[in-house]
Structure formats: structure tokens, C-alpha cells
C-alpha positions as CSV (number, residue, x, y, z in Angstrom):
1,X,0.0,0.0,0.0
2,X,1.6,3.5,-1.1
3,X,0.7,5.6,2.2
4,X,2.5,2.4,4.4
5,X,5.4,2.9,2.3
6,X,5.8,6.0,2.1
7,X,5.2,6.6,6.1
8,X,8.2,3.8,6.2
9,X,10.3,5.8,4.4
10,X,9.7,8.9,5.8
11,X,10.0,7.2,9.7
12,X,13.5,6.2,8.4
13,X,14.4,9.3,7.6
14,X,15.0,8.7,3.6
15,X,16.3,11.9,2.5
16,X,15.1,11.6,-1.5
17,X,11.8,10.1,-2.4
18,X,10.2,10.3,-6.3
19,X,7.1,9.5,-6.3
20,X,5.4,8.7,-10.0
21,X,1.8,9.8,-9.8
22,X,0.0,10.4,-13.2
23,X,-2.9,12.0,-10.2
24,X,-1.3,15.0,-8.7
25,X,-3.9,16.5,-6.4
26,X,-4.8,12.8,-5.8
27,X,-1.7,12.0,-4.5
28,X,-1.0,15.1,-2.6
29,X,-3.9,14.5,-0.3
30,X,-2.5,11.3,0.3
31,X,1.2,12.8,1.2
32,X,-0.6,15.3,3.4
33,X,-2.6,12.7,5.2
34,X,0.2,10.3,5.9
35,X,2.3,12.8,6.9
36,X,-0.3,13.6,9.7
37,X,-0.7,10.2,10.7
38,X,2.9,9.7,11.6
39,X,3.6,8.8,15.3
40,X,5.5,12.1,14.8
41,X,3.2,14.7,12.4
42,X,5.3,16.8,9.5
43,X,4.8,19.9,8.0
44,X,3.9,19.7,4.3
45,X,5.5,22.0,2.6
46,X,4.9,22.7,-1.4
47,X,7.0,24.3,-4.3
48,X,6.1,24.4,-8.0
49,X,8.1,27.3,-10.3
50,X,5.2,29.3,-10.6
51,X,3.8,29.7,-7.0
52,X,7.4,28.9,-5.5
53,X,8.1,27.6,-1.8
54,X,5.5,27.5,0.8
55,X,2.5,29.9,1.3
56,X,5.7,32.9,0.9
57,X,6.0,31.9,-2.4
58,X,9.9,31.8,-2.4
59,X,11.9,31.5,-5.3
60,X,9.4,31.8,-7.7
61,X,11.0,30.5,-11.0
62,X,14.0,29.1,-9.5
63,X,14.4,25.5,-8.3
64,X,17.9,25.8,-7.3
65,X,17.3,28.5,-5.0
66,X,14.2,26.4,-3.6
67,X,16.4,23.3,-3.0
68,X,19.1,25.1,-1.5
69,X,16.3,27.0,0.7
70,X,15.5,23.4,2.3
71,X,19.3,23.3,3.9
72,X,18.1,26.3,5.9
73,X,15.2,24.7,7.2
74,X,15.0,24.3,11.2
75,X,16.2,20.9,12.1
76,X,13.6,21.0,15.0
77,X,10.6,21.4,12.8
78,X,10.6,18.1,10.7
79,X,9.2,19.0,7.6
80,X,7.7,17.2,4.1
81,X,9.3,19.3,1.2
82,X,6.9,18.1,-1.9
83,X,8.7,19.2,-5.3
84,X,6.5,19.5,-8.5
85,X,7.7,18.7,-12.0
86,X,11.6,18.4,-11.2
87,X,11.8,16.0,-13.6
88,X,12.0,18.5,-16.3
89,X,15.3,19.5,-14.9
90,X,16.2,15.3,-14.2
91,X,16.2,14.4,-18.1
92,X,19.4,12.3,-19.1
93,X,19.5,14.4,-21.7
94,X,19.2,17.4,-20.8
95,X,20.0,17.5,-17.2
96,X,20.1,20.5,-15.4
97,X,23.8,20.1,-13.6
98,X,23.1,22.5,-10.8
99,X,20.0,20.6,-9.8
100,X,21.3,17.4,-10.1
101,X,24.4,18.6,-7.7
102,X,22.4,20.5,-5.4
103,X,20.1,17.4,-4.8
104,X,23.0,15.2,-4.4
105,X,24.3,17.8,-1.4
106,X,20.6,17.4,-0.2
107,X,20.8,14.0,0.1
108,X,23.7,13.6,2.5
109,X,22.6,16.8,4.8
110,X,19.3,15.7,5.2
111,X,20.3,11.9,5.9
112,X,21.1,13.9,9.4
113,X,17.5,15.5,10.1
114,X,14.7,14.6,9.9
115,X,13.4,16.2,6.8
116,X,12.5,14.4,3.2
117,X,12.4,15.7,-0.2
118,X,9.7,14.5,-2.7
119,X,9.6,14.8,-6.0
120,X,6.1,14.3,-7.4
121,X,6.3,14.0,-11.5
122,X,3.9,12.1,-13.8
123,X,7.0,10.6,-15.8
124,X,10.4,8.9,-14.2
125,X,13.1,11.1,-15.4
126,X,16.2,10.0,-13.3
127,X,19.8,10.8,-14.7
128,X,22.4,7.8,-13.8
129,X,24.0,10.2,-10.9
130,X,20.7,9.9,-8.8
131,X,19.8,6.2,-8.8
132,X,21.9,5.1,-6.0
133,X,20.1,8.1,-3.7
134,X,16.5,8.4,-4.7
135,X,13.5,5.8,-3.9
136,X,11.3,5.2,-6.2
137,X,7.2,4.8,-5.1
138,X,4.8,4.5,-7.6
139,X,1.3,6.0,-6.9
140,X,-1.2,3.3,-7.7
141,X,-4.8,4.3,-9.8
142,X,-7.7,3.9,-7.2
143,X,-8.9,0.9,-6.1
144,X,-12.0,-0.4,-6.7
145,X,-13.3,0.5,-2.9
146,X,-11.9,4.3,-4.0
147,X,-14.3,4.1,-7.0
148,X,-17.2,3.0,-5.2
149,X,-17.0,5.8,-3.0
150,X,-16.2,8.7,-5.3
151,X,-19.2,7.3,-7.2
152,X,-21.3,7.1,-4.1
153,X,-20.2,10.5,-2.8
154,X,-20.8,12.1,-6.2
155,X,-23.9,10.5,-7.7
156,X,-27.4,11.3,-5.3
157,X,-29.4,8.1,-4.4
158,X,-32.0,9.5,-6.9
159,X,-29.8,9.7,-9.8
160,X,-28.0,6.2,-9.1
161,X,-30.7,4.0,-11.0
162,X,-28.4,0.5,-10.9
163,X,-28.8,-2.4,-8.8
164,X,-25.7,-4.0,-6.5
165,X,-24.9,-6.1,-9.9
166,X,-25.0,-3.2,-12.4
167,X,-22.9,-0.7,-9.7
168,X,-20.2,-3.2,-9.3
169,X,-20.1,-3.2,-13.2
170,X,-19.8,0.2,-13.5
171,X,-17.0,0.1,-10.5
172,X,-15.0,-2.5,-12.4
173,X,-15.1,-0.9,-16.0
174,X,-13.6,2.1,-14.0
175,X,-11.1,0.4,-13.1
176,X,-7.8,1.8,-14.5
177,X,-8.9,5.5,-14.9
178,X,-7.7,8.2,-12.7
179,X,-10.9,9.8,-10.7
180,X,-10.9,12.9,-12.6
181,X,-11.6,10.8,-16.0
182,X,-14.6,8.8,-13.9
183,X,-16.0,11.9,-12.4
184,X,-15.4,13.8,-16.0
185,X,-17.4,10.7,-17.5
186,X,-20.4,10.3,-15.2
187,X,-21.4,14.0,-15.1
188,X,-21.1,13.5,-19.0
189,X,-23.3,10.9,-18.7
190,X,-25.7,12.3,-16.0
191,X,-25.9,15.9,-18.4
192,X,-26.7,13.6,-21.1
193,X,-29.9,11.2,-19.4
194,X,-30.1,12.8,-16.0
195,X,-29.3,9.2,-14.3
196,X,-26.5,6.8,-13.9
197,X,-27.7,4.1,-15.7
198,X,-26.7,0.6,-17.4
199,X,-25.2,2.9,-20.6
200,X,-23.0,4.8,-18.1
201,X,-21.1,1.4,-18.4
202,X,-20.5,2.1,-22.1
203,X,-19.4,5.7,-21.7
204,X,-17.3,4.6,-19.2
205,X,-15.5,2.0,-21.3
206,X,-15.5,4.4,-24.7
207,X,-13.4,6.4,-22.3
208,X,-10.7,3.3,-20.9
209,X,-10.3,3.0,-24.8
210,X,-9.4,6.3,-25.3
211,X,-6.8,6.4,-22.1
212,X,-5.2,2.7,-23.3
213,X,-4.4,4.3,-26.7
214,X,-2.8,7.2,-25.1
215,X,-0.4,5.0,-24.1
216,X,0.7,4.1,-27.8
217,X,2.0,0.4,-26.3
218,X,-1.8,-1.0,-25.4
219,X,-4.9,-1.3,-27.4
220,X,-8.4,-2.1,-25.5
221,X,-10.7,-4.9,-27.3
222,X,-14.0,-5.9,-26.7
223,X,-13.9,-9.3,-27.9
224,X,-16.9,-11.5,-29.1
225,X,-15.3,-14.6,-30.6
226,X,-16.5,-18.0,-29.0
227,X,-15.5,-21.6,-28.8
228,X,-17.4,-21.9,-32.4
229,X,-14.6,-20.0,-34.0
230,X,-11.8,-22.3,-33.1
231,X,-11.2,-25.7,-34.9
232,X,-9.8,-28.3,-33.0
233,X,-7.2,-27.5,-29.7
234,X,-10.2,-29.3,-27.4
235,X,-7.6,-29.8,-24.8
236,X,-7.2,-25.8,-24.5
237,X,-10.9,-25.6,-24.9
238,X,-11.8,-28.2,-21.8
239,X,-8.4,-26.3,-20.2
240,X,-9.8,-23.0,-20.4
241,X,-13.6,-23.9,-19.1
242,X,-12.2,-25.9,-15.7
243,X,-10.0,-22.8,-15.0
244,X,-12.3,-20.6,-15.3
245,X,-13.8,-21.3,-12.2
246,X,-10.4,-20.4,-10.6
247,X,-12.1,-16.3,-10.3
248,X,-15.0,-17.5,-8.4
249,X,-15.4,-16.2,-4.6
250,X,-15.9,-20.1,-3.9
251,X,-12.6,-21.0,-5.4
252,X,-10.8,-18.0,-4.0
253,X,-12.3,-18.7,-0.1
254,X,-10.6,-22.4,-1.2
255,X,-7.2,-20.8,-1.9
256,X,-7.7,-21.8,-6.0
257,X,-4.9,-19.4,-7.4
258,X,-5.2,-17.4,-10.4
259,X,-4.1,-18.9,-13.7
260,X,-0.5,-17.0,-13.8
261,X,0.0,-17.0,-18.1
262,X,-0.9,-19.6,-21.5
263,X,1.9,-19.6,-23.6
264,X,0.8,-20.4,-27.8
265,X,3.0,-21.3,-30.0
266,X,2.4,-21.7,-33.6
267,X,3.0,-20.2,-37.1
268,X,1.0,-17.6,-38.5
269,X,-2.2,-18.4,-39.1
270,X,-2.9,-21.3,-36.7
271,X,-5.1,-19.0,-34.4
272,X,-3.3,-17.9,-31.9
273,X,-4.7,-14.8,-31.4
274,X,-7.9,-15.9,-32.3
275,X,-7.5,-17.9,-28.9
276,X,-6.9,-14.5,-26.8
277,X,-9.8,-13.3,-27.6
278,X,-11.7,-16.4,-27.1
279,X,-10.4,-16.4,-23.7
280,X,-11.1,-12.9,-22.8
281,X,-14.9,-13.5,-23.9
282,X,-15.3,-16.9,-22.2
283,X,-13.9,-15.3,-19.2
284,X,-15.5,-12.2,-19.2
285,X,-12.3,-9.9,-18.5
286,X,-11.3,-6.7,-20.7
287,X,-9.1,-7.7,-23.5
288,X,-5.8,-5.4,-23.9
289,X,-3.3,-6.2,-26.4
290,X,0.6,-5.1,-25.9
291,X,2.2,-5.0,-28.8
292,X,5.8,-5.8,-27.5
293,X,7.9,-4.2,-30.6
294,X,6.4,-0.9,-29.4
295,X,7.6,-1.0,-26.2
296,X,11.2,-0.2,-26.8
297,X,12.1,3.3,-27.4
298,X,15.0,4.8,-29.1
299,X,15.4,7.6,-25.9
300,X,17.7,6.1,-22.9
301,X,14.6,4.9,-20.2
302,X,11.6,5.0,-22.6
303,X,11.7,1.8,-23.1
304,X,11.6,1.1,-19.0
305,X,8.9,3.8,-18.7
306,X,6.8,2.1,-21.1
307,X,7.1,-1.2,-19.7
308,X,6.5,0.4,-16.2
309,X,3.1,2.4,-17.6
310,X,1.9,-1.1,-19.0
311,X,2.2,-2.7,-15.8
312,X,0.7,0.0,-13.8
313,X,-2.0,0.0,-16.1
314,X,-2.7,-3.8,-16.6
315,X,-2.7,-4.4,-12.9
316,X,-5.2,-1.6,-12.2
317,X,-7.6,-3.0,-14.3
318,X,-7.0,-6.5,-13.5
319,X,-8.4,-9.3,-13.6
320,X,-8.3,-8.8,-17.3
321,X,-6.6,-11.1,-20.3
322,X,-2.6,-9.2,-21.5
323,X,-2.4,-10.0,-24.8
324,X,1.5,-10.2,-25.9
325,X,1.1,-10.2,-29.2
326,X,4.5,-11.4,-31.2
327,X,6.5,-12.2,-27.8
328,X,9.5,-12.9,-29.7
329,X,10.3,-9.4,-30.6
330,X,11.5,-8.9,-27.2
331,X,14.2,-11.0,-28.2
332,X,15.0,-9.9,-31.3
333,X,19.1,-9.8,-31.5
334,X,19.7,-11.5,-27.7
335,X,21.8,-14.3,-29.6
336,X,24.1,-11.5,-31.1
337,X,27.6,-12.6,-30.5
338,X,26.8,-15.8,-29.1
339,X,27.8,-19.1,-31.5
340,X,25.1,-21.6,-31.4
């Protein structure tokens, strides 16, 4: 869980902290909150380049001058120094050498108090100088319990015209969308009929379509291909029915785990990927295909971003079926060098 994490980092006393959060205000609510629920409270304390350090607003369009500010900051006051969009001035690229010395200073002075530096950024930009001394914490998409809420709190009783089946549905089709795209969705849908309703489900998935594409590595199907389309493989067939009932609440109160992965192997045209679909609609679980070749980027870690995005995004909306089409491009050229 991200807010027992980061209390354990900050109760440590980790000096440099980046936390990944594609939901800024989202995830500063959560930094607040944990920061007050530490046996010992801390001050949260903000900076950005446009409204600068703190409620004085200090150094305004200077993020050296704000990180060397936090060296003067009263040892006997721990304090929570939260750090928007550094990573602009992290790029491997393009790094900004005063930052990147200035945070390395940072990290050994405030190994000795009891303050912590977090950088909150959407992306990972983190130079090779800076691995060894910043944690990484990943801010997760809301759960489905955070949905049902948000939904609870934002649709009236009156309006909310689905029964325990449909709103769990609805929850689960939300499932991997930040709550500003679900609350930006319903009200579309409640200025559009006035009511939450079953074809909230649809607007709702129209709009995990268009956030899976942003990420130019997944693509979101809805798959209606059955056992009638497949010829033959009845051993996958009578596979894929008895596991099935691995995702019921009777098999998971039994201990029944999950099935982990199905690898197919065959050459083109033997229906391979005829077969994930066929599982995704026999199983009822969202579809998304990775396409692996696209994965790998031609900048030094986009190809570990990516990856990391896909993850993050799979396993919010999970259970679902990961499609990795073409596998073996991800080992395209391993064998170089090596005889056979």
C-alpha cells in the first residue's frame, strides 16, 4: 500500500523520495494525510516554479534556489518538502547540472534531520548520478473501494438508478482510470440522461479505450469470438472452461490461485490470437493487447517507462486477459555474439 510505504520511508528518515503519480492532487492528499498520521506529524511544505516555496511563495521560477532553501530549514521542525515537475530539470538528456548537484548535497545533509524531499512528477526522469540516492514509489490508480466511493459520494441516491450487480459493473469498468476521467465521465453521462444508468457502463469503457491508446503500447478490445470460431485444440478448450472457475469467490475462499499466463505457439495463421480473444470473452475480462515491438524506445529509459506504464495500467484494471502479441520481438538480437 503506497501511504505504508511512504510513512516507512519517511520514519526512516529517507532523505530523496520520487514518487510517480500520473494524479497529482490525488496523490498530494494522500502525502498530506500520511504525513499527519505519523507517530511524529510533518509539516507539508509545497513548491512548483510558478507559486514557489511555501505559502511565501519563495523563489518563484528558481528550483535551485528552492532546493538550497531546504538546507536552511530548522532541524527541529521536521518538515515534508513536496517538489513539483523536477523531472523536467532530471532528463538524461538534458539534465540540469546545478539541480542534479544541489540534490545530491541534499541527500547527505538531510540523511542527518529529519526532513524528506519528494519529488512528485507524472514521468520517471532519473539521470544515472541519482539512482543510487533516490527511492522510487509508484502511486497506484484507485482501487475499486476508491471508485465505489467517489461514485457514491458524487452521484445522489435518486440519480443512481443500478442495482448491487449493475454498480459493481460500473466500478469495475472504472477500473484503470484516474478519478478525474470517472467523475469527468459520469457528469457526462448524468448531463446527457439525467441518471446513472446501465449505458453509463459504455461511456465509461468508450473512455478506458481512449486512455489505453494514449499509451501508444496498449490497445483495448472488446472481444466477441467464441469456442465456435476455433477448430480443433479441445484440450485448451476443456483447459480454459475448468479454470475458469479459478475467479469464483468459492474457489478463492478455497485458496484456488489465479491462472498466472498460457503460452501459444504456432505459425501464423494457426489461431493464436484468435485464442486470446476467445479467452477474454469466455472469461468475461477486458481484453488489452501489448504490442511488444512498441515497447522499446529509441530515448535512454523510454523503453523502461513504457514497460512500467503497461504494468501500472494492466494491474489496475486486473483481472483482465494481456495480450503479448508477437513475444519474440523482445528477443530480437539476444543471440548476437553468441555461436550456437
Amino acid at each position: 500500500m503506497f501511504s505504508a510505504e511512504l510513512s516507512l520511508l519517511i520514519r526512516i528518515h529517507t532523505p530523496l523520495i520520487y514518487v510517480i503519480a500520473s494524479e497529482e492532487e490525488r496523490a498530494e492528499q494522500v502525502i498530506c494525510q500520511t504525513a499527519q498520521n505519523l507517530p511524529s506529524p510533518r509539516e507539508v511544505v509545497f513548491y512548483d516554479v510558478v507559486r514557489g516555496l511555501g505559502t511565501e511563495g519563495r523563489a518563484k521560477n528558481n528550483i535551485l534556489q528552492a532546493l538550497q532553501l531546504i538546507e536552511q530549514a530548522k532541524p527541529t521542525e521536521p518538515t515534508l518538502f513536496v517538489f513539483r515537475d523536477v523531472h523536467r530539470r532530471l532528463n538524461p538528456h538534458r539534465c540540469d547540472e546545478a539541480v542534479l548537484r544541489q540534490l545530491r548535497h541534499l541527500h547527505r545533509h538531510l540523511r542527518r534531520t529529519a526532513h524528506s524531499l519528494i519529488l512528485l512528477s507524472p514521468v520517471l526522469e532519473l539521470p544515472p548520478e541519482l539512482q543510487e540516492e533516490i527511492t522510487v514509489l509508484d502511486f497506484p490508480l484507485p482501487t475499486a473501494d476508491e471508485i465505489s466511493l467517489a461514485i457514491k459520494n458524487m452521484i445522489p441516491p435518486e440519480q443512481l438508478r443500478l442495482e448491487a450487480a449493475g454498480l459493481s459493473q460500473l466500478v469495475k469498468s472504472c477500473l484503470g482510470l484516474s478519478l478525474d476521467r470517472i467523475r469527468q465521465v459520469l457528469a457526462k453521462c448524468l448531463v446527457q440522461y439525467q441518471f446513472i444508468a446501465e449505458s453509463a457502463i459504455d461511456l465509461v469503457l468508450q473512455e478506458k479505450r481512449q486512455r489505453i491508446r494514449q499509451t501508444e503500447v496498449l490497445e483495448f478490445f472488446a472481444p466477441s469470438e467464441t469456442f465456435a470460431n476455433i477448430g480443433g485444440l479441445e484440450h485448451l478448450k476443456q483447459w480454459l472452461i475448468q479454470r475458469q472457475q479459478a475467479f469464483s469467490d468459492r474457489a478463492q475462499q478455497f485458496g484456488l490461485p489465479h491462472p498466472k499466463g498460457l503460452l501459444l505457439v504456432g505459425i501464423q495463421g494457426t489461431g493464436k490470437s484468435l485464442c486470446a480473444k476467445v479467452i477474454a470473452h469466455i472469461w468475461r475480462f477486458p481484453l488489452l493487447r501489448l504490442d511488444v515491438g512498441r515497447l522499446f524506445g529509441s530515448l535512454v529509459g523510454q523503453s523502461e517507462s513504457r514497460t512500467r506504464q503497461t504494468i501500472q495500467l494492466a494491474e489496475a484494471i486486473a483481472p483482465c486477459v494481456l495480450w503479448l502479441d508477437e513475444i519474440d520481438k523482445a528477443f530480437a538480437g539476444s543471440g548476437a555474439g553468441m555461436s550456437g
